[in-house]
C-alpha positions as CSV (number, residue, x, y, z in Angstrom):
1,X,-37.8,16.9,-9.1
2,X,-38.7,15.1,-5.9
3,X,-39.6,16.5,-2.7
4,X,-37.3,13.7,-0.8
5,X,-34.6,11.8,-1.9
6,X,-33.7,8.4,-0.5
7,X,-29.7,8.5,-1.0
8,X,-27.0,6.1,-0.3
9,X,-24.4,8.3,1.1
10,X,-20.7,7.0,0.3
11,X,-18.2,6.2,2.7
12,X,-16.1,9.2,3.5
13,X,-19.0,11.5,3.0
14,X,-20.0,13.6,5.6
15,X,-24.0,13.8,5.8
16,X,-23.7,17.6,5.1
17,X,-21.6,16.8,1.7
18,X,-24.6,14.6,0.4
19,X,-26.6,18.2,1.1
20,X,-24.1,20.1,-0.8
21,X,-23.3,17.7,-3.7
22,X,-27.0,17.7,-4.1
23,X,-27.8,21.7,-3.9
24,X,-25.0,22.4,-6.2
25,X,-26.5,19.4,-8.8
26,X,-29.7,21.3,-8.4
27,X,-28.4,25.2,-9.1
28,X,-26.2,23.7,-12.1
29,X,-29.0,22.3,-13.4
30,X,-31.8,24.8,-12.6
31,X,-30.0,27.9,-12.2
32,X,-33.3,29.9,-11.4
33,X,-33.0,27.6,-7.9
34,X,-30.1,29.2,-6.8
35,X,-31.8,29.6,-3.2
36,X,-33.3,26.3,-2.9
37,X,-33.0,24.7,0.6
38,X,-31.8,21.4,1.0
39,X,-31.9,19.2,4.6
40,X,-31.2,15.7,5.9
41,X,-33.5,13.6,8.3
42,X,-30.5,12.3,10.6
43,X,-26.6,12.1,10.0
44,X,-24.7,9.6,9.3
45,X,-21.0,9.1,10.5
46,X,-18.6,9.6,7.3
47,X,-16.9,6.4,7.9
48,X,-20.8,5.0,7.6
49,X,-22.4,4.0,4.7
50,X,-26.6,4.0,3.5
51,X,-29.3,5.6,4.1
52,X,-30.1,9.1,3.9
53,X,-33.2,10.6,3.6
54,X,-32.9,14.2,2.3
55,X,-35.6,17.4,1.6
56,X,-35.6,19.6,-1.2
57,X,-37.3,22.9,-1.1
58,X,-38.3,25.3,1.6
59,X,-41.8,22.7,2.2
60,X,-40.0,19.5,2.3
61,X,-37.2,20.7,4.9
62,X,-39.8,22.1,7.0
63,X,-41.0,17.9,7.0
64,X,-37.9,16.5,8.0
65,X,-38.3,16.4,11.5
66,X,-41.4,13.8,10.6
67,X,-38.4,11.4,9.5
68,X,-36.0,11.6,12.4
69,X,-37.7,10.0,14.9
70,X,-38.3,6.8,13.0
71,X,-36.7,3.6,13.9
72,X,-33.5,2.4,12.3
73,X,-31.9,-0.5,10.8
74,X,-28.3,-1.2,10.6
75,X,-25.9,-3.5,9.2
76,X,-22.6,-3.5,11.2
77,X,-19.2,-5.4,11.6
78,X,-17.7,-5.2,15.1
79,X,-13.9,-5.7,15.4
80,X,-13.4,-7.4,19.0
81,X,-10.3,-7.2,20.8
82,X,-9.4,-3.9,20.4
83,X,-11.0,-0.4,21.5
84,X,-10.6,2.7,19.4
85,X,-10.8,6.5,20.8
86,X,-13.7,7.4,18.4
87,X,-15.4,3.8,18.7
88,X,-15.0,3.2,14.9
89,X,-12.0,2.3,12.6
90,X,-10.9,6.3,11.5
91,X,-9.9,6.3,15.6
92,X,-6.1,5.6,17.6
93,X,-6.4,1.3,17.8
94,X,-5.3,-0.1,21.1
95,X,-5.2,-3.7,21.5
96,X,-6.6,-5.0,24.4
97,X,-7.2,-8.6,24.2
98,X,-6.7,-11.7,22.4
99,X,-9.6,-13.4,24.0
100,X,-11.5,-15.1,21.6
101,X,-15.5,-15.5,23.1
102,X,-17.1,-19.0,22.6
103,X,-20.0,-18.2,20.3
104,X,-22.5,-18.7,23.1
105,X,-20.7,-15.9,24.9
106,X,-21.6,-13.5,22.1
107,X,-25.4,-14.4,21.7
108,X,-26.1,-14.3,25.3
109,X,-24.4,-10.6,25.2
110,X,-26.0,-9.8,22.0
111,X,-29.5,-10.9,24.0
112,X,-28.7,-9.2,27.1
113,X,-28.5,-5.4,24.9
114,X,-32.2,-6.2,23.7
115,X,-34.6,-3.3,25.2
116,X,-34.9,-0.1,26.6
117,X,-31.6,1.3,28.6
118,X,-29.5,4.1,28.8
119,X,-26.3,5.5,26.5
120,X,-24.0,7.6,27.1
121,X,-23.2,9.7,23.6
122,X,-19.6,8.9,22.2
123,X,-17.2,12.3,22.7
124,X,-17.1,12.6,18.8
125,X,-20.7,13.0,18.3
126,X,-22.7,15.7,17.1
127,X,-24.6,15.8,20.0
128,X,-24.5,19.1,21.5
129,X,-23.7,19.5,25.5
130,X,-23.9,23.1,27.1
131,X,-23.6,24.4,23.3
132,X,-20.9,23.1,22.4
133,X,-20.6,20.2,19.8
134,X,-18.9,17.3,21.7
135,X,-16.7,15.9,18.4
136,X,-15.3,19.8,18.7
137,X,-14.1,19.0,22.4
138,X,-13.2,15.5,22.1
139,X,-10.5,16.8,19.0
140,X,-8.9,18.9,21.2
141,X,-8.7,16.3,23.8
142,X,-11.2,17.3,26.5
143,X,-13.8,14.8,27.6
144,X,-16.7,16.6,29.5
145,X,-19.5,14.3,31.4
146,X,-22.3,13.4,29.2
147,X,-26.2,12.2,30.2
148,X,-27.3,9.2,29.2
149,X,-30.3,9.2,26.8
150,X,-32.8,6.3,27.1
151,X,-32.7,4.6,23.6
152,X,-34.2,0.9,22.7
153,X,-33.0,-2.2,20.5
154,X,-35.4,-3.3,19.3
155,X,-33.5,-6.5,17.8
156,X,-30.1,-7.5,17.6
157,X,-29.3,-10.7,15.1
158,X,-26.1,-11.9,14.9
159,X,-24.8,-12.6,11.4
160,X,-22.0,-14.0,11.3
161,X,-18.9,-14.3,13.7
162,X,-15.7,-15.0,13.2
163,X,-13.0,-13.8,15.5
164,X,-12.3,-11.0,15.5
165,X,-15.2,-9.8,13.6
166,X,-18.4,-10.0,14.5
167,X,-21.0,-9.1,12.3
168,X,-24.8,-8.2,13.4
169,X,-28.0,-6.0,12.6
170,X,-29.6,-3.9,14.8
171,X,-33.1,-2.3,14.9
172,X,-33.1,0.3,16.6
173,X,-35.0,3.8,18.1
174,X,-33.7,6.9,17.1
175,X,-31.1,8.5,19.2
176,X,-28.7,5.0,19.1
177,X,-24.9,5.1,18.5
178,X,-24.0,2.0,17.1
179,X,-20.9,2.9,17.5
180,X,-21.6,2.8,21.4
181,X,-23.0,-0.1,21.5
182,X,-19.8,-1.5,19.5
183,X,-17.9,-0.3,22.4
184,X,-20.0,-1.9,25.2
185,X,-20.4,-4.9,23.9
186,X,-16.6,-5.5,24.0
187,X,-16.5,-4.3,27.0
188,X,-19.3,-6.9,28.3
189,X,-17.4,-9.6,26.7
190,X,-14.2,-8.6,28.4
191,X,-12.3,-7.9,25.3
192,X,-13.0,-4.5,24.2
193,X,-14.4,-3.5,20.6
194,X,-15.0,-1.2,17.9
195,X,-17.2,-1.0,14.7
196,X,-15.4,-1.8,12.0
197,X,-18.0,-0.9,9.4
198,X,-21.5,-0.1,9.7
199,X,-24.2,0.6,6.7
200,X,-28.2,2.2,7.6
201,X,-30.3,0.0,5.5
202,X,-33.8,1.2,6.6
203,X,-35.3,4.4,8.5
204,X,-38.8,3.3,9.3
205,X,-40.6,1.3,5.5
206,X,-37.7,3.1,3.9
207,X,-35.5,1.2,2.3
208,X,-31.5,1.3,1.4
209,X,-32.5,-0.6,-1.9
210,X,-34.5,1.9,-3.1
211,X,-32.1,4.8,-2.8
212,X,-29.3,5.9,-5.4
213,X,-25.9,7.0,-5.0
214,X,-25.2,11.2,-5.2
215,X,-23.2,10.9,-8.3
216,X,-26.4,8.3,-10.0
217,X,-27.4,10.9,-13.3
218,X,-31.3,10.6,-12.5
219,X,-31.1,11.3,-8.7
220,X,-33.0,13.8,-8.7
221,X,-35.9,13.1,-11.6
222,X,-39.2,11.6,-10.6
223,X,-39.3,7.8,-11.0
């Protein structure tokens, strides 16, 4: 069995059901490891797709942390026109505009999110502000003020665009919502925005093409 476990976590999935899928493969298979600890090294949004890295056993968990901090690369579709109350598709869509940017509109924003700045943290986010999870306020409909974290792109490179949908990857410093940066980049362009899909294909050298799905049958033998 491997220490860590490079997993492409399904849409839908919640980071933590990647954890549990796996522990309970683990204790059906190995019942003697009914105990065995199992972590993540950074979540990913259910609607999201990719990359996961996860720990198994009490060492490996304790090693996680070594992950997190790692830069990130994504893969995502922005939907332009239209905002969403969670940033993301699984939100309440309101239409804003039917502006459609000029191409050179979008690269010049795309270039102008390209370093070190500040983000505010979306309301549903794990984050965690005065001890309470902000994703538990925001579903009751509070909104609390949030600090701005200093994050860095380290590249943005636009895909592929055809209104509405722009599609781009981003590297990235830990701590970035792409789903945030969905949202401000419609709102630079005057139209509003919202990812429409988004996949993790690296966390520092590793790589989305090397990971397996949770229900592969050899997920969790050596290779």
């Amino acid at each position: 069995m491997k220490d860590f476990i490079l997993v492409n976590k399904p849409e839908g999935w919640t980071s933590f059901d990647v954890v549990g899928f796996l522990r309970n493969k683990i204790k059906k298979e190995n019942p003697e490891l009914k105990n065995i600890k199992v972590g993540h090294a950074g979540t990913l949004d259910p609607f999201a797709t990719g990359l996961l890295i996860v720990g198994i056993g009490r060492e490996a968990t304790k090693r996680l942390d070594e992950f997190k901090n790692l830069p990130k690369t994504y893969l995502t579709t922005i939907h332009l026109g239209a905002t969403s109350n969670t940033d993301d598709k699984t939100g309440e869509i309101s239409l804003i505009s039917e502006k459609e940017p000029l191409t050179k509109e979008v690269e010049k924003t795309l270039a102008d999110f390209v370093g070190k700045q500040q983000q505010i943290p979306p309301m549903f986010s794990a984050k965690k502000v005065a001890g309470q999870r902000l994703y538990k306020l925001a579903r009751k409909g509070e909104t609390i003020e949030r600090q701005p974290d200093e994050i860095e792109i380290h590249s943005l490179k636009l895909l592929s665009y055809s209104y509405p949908l722009l599609k781009i990857e981003v590297a990235c410093s830990t701590g970035t919502y792409i789903r945030t940066l969905a949202r401000d980049i419609g709102e630079k362009l005057g139209v509003g925005a919202y990812c429409e899909e988004l996949v993790r294909t690296a966390i520092g050298e590793y790589n989305l093409k090397d990971a397996k799905k949770p229900s592969d049958s050899d997920i969790l033998k050596i290779s």
